[in-house]
C-alpha positions in Angstrom: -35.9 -103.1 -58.3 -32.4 -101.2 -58.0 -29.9 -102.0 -55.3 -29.4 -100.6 -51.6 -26.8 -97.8 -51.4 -23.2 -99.5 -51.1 -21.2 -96.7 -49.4 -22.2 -93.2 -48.1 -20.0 -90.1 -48.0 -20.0 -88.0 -45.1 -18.0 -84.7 -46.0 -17.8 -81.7 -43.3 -15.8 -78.8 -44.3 -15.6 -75.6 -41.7 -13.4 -72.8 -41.0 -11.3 -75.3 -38.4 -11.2 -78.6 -40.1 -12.4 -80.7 -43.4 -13.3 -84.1 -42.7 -14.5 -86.6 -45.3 -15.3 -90.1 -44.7 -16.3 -93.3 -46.9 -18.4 -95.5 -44.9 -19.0 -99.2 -46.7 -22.7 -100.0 -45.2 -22.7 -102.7 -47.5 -21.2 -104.6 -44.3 -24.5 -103.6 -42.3 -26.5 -104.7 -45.6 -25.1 -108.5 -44.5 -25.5 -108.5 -41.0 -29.5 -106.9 -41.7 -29.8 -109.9 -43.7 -28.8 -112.4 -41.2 -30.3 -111.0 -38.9 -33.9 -111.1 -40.7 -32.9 -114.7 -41.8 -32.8 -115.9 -38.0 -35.5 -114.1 -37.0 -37.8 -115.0 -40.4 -39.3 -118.1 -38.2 -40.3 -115.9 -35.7 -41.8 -113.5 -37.8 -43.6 -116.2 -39.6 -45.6 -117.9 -36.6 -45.8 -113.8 -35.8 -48.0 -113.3 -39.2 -50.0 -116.3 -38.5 -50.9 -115.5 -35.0 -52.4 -111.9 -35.5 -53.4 -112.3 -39.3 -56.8 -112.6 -37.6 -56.8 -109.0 -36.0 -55.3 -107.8 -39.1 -51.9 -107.2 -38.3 -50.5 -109.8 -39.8 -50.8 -108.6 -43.2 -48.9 -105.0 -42.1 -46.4 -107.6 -40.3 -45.9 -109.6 -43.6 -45.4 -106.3 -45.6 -42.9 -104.5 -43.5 -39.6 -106.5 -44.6 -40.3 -105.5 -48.3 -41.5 -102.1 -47.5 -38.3 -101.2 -45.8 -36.5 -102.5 -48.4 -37.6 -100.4 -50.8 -37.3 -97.5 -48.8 -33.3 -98.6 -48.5 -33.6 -98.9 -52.2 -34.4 -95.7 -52.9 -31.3 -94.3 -51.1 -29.3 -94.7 -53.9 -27.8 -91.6 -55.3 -29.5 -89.4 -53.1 -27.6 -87.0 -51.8 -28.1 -83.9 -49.3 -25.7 -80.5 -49.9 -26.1 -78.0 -46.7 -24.3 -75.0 -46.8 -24.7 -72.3 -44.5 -21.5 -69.1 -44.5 -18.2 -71.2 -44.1 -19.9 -74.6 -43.4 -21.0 -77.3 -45.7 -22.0 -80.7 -44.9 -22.8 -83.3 -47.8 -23.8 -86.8 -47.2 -24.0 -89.1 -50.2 -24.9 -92.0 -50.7 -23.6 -94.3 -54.0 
């Protein structure tokens, strides 16, 4: 399994100014994961609760599902140029 994205560049360029900014979300990795560390005992009894009516199983599978989706973040990276704009957001 690879590793979330650690920062994402945000680069506008038009015909009145350029911006481009590093943004570490590697901070919001750490607060996602304390966050789903203090909530984990609620999710838990959650899971147990409606594993009869079948959603527990889609309950128990959502933390590792979006995960992976974070995961696959890494290096992807969207170009949009249209005349004198461009827009790139990257994230490394």
């Amino acid at each position: 399994m690879s590793l979330p994205p650690f920062l994402m560049r945000l680069k506008i360029i038009n015909s009145r100014r350029r911006v481009d900014i590093w943004l570490p979300i590697f901070l919001a990795w750490i607060i996602l994961l304390a966050l789903y560390v203090i909530l984990s005992p609620l999710i838990l009894v959650l899971v147990l609760i409606l594993w009869p009516f079948g959603w527990g199983e889609f309950l128990l599978m959502i933390g590792p599902t979006i995960i992976s989706c974070l995961c696959s973040l890494r290096d992807l990276k969207i170009d949009i140029v249209k005349g004198q704009e461009i827009v790139l957001i990257y994230f490394k």
